[in-house]
C-alpha positions as CSV (number, residue, x, y, z in Angstrom):
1,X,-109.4,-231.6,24.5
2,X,-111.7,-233.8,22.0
3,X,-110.8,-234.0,18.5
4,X,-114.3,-234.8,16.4
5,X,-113.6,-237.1,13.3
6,X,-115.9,-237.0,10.2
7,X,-115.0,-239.2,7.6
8,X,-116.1,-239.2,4.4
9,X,-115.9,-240.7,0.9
10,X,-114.2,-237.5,-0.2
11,X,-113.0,-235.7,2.9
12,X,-112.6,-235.6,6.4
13,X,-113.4,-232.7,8.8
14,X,-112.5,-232.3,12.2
15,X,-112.6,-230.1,15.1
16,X,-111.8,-230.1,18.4
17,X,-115.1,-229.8,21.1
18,X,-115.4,-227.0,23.1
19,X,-118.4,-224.9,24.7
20,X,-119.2,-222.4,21.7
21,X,-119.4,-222.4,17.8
22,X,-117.6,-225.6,16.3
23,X,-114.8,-224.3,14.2
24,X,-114.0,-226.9,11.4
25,X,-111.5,-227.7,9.3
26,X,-111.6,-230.4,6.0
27,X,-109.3,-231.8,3.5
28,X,-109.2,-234.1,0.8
29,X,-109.2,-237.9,1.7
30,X,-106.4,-239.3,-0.6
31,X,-107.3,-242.8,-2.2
32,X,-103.7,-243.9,-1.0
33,X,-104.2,-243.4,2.6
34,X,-104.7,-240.9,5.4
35,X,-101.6,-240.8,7.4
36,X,-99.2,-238.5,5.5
37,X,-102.7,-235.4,5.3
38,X,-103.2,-236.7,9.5
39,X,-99.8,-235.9,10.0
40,X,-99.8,-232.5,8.4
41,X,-103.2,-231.4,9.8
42,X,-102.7,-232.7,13.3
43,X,-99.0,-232.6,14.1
44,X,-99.1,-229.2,16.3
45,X,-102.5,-230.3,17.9
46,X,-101.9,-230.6,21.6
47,X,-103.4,-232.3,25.0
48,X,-105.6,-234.3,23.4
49,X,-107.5,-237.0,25.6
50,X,-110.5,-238.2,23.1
51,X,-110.7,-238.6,19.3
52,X,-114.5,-239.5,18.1
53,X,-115.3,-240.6,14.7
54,X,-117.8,-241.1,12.3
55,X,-116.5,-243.0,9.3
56,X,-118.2,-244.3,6.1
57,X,-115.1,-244.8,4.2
58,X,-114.2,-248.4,5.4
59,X,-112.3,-250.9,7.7
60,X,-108.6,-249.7,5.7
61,X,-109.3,-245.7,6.6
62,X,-109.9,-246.8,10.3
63,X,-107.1,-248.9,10.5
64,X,-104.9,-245.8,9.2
65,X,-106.5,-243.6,11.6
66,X,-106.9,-245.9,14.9
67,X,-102.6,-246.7,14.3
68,X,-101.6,-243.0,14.1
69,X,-103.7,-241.8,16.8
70,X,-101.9,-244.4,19.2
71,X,-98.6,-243.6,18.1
72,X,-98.9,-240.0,18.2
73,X,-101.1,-239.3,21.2
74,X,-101.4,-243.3,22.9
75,X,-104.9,-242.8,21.9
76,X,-107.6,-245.2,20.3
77,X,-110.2,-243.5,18.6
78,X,-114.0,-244.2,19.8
79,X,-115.9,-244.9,16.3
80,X,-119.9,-244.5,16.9
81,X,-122.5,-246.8,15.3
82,X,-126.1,-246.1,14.8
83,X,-128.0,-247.0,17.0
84,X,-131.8,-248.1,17.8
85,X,-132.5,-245.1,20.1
86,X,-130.3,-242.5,21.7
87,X,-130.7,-238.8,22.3
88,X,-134.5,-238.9,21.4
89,X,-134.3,-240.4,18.2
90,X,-135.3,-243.3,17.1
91,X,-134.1,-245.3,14.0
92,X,-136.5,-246.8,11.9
93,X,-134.5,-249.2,10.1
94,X,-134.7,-253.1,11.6
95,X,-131.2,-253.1,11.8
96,X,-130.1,-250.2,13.1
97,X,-126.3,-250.2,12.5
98,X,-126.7,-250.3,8.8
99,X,-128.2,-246.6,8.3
100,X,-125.0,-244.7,7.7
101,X,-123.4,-242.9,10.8
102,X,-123.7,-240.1,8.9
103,X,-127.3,-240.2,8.7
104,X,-127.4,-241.1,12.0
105,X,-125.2,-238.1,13.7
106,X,-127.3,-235.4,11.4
107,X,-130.8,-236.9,12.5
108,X,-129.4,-236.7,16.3
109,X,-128.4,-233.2,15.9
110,X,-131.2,-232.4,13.4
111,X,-133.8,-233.1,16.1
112,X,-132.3,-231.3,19.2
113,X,-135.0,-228.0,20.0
114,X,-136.6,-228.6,16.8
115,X,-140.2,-228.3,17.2
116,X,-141.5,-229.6,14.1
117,X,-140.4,-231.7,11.5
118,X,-137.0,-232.1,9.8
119,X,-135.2,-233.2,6.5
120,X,-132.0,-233.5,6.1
121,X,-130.3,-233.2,2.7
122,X,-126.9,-234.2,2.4
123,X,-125.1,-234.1,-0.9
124,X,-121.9,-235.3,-0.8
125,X,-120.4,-238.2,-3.4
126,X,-123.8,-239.7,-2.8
127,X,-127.1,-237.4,-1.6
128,X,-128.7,-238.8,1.0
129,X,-131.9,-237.5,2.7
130,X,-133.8,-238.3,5.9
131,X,-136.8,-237.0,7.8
132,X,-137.1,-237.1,11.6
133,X,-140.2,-236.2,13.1
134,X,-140.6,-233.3,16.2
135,X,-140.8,-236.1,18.4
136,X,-137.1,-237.6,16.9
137,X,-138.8,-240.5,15.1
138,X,-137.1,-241.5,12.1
139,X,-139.2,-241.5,8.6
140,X,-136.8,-243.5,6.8
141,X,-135.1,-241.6,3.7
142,X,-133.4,-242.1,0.5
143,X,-130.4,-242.0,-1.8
144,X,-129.3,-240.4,-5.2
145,X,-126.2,-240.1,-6.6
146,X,-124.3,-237.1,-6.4
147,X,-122.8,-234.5,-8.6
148,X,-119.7,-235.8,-8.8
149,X,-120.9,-239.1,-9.3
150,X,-123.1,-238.5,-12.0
151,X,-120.6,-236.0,-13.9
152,X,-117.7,-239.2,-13.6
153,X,-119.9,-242.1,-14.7
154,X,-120.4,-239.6,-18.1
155,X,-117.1,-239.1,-18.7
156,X,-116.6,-242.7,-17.7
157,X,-119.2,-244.5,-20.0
158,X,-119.1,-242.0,-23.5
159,X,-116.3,-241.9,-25.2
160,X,-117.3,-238.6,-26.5
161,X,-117.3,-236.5,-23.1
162,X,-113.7,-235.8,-21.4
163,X,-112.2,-233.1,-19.9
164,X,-111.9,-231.3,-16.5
165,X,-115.3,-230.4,-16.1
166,X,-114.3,-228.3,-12.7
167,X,-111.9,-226.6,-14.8
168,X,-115.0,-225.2,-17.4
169,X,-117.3,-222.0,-17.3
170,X,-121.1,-222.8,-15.8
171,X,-123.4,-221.4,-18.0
172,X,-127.4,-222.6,-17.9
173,X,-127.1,-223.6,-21.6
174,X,-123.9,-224.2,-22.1
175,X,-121.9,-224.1,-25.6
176,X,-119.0,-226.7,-24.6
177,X,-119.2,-230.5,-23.6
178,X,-117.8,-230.0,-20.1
179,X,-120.0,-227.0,-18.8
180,X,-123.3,-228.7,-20.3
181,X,-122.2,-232.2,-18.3
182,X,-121.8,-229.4,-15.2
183,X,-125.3,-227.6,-16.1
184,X,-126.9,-230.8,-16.6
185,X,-126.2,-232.9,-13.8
186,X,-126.7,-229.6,-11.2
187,X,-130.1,-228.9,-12.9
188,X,-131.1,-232.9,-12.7
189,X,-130.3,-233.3,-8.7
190,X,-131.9,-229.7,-7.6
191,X,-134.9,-230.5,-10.0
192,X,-135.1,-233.8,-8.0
193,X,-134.9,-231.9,-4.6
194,X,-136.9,-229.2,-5.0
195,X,-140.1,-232.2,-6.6
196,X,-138.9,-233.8,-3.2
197,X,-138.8,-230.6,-0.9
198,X,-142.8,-229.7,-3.2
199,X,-144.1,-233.3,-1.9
200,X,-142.6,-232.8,1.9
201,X,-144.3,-229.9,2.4
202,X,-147.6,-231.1,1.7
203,X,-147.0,-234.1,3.3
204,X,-146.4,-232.5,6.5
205,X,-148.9,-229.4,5.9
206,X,-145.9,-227.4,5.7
207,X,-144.8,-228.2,9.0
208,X,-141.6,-229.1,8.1
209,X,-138.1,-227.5,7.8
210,X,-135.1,-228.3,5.5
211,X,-131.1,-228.7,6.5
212,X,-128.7,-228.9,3.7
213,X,-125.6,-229.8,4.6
214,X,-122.7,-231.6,2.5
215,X,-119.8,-230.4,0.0
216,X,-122.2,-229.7,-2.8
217,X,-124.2,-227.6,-1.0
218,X,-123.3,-224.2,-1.7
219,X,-123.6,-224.9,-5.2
220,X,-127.2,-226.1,-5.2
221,X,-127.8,-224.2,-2.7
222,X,-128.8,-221.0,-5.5
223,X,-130.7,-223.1,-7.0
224,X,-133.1,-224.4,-4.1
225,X,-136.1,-222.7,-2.8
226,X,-135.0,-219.9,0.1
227,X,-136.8,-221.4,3.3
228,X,-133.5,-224.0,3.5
229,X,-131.0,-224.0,6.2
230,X,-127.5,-224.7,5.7
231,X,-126.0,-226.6,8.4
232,X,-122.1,-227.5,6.7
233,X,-120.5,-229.2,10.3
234,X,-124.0,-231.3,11.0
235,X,-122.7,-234.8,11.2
236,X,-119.8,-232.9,13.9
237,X,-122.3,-231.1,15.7
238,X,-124.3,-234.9,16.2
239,X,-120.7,-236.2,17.2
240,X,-120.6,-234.0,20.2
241,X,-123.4,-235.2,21.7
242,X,-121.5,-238.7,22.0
243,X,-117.9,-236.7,22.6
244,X,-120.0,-235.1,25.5
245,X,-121.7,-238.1,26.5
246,X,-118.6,-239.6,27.3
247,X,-117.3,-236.9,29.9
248,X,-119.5,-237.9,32.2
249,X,-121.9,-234.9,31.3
250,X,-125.9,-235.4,31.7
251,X,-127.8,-235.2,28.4
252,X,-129.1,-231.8,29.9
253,X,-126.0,-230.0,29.9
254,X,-124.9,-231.0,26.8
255,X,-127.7,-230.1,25.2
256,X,-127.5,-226.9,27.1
257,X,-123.9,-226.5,25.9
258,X,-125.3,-227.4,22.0
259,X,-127.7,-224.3,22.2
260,X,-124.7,-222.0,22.3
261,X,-123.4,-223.3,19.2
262,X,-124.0,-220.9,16.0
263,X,-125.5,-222.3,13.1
264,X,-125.9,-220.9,9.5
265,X,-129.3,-220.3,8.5
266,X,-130.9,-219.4,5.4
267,X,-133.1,-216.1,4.5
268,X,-136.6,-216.1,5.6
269,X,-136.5,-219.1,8.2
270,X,-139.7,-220.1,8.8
271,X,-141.7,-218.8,11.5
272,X,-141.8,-222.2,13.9
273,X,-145.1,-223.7,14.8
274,X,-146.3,-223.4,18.3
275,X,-145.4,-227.1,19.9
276,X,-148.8,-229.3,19.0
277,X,-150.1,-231.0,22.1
278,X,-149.1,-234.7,22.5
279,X,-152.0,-237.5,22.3
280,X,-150.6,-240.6,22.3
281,X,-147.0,-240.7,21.4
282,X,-145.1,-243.9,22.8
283,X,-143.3,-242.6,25.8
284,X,-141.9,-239.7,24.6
285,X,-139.2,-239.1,26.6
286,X,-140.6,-236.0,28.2
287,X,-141.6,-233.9,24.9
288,X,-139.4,-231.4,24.9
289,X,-139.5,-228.5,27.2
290,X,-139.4,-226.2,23.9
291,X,-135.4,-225.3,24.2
292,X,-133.8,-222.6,22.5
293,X,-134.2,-222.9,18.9
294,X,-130.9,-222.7,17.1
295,X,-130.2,-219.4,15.0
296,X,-129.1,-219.9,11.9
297,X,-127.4,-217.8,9.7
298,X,-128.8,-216.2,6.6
299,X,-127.8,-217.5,3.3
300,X,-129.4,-216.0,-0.2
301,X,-130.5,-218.1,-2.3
302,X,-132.4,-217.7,-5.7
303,X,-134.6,-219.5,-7.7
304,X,-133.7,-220.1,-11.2
């Protein structure tokens, strides 16, 4: 069996590859190292022969990782890297290996059977977004700070703000310190994305769909206009293609094996446009023979 690896600033989820719906499991990334949470989550896991990670949390988290995986299964871990060009996507930054792996796994599996443009959101301890064209070439992206971010440099930098602010009741105006940091900081990053998500669409003459993925998700997710698809194991799902890669499979089957894979969607997806006839794009790779567009699972969401 494969075991898929995403590391985060805050968390790592994993799961372990097979033909089907990815079923994922997370927990909390503790500042003091990894081994003690691998060990619990990982002991009774059996016949593994691969691990595959994505990491953004640093050289020390690897380490951690690479030492237990030897000594528990006489295993070392395969970490991926962005790259220039691999599963019809192309990276537009000059130096490919410094866009986040992250970013890089999402775009990859962002881009398989789409047939029109993508962004993809991702709000974790930083919010990072990225837009790949039908054809899987990269637009380039950018970076905010996250919720959690922007709640702790608050309570870090005024000496008038403290407090659990998890612990307090959301209310839109809010009539205690904590729950107007919460209402504030929520209502300044989903103001931002939906201005961003406003200036995408007419951009791309509305020819353009929307992933949100990330552990902040569900709670903006209310707040965020309803054509938005929630997509929570993305950066796994983009994994697979290099844990699948790595059997030996063709890029065919594995993206023939992706297509059975379930993914959530969000209420009213948009109605895809027919596949626009190629001019004069660079050698694209064959355009794709229009696969199986993914079904994704309906979430409500509501404006406020």
């Amino acid at each position: 069996m494969k075991l898929l690896v995403d590391i985060g600033n805050s968390r790592i989820k994993w799961a372990i590859l097979q033909v089907g719906a990815l079923e994922s499991h997370s927990f909390t990334r503790k500042k003091t190292g990894i081994k003690s949470s691998l060990k619990s989550e990982w002991k009774a896991l059996e016949d593994i022969t691969s691990v595959h990670v994505s990491n953004v949390a640093g050289d020390k988290i690897a380490q951690q990782l690479t030492e237990w995986t030897e000594k528990q299964w006489d295993i070392t871990p395969k970490f991926v890297q962005s790259e220039k060009k691999r599963f019809g996507v192309t990276n537009s930054y000059e130096q490919a290996e410094l866009l986040g792996v992250d970013r890089w796994l999402a775009l990859i599996a962002a881009r398989q059977h789409a047939r029109q443009a993508t962004c993809v959101i991702d709000c974790g301890t930083a919010i990072t977004i990225d837009i790949v064209t039908k054809y899987g070439q990269h637009q380039g992206g950018m970076i905010l700070p996250g919720l959690s971010l922007m709640r702790d440099a608050l309570l870090d930098k005024t000496s008038d703000i403290s407090g659990t602010i998890e612990d307090s009741n959301f209310k839109t105006l809010a009539i205690n310190t904590q729950s107007a940091v919460q209402a504030g900081t929520l209502y300044m990053v989903t103001a931002s994305l939906e201005r961003l998500i406003d200036d995408l669409r007419e951009q791309f003459n509305n020819r353009i769909r929307f992933i949100i993925t990330g552990g902040d998700a569900e709670s903006l997710i209310p707040l965020l206009p309803t054509q938005i698809s929630h997509y929570p194991d993305i950066v796994l799902k983009g994994l697979a293609y290099y844990a699948r890669q790595g059997s030996g499979k063709s890029q065919e089957t594995v993206e023939s094996e992706e297509s059975l894979e379930s993914v959530e969607t969000v209420e009213t997806v948009e109605s895809l446009e027919p596949v626009e006839p190629v001019e004069s794009v660079e050698a694209v790779e064959s355009v794709e023979s229009v696969e199986s567009v993914e079904t994704v699972e309906t979430v409500e969401t509501g404006n406020t």
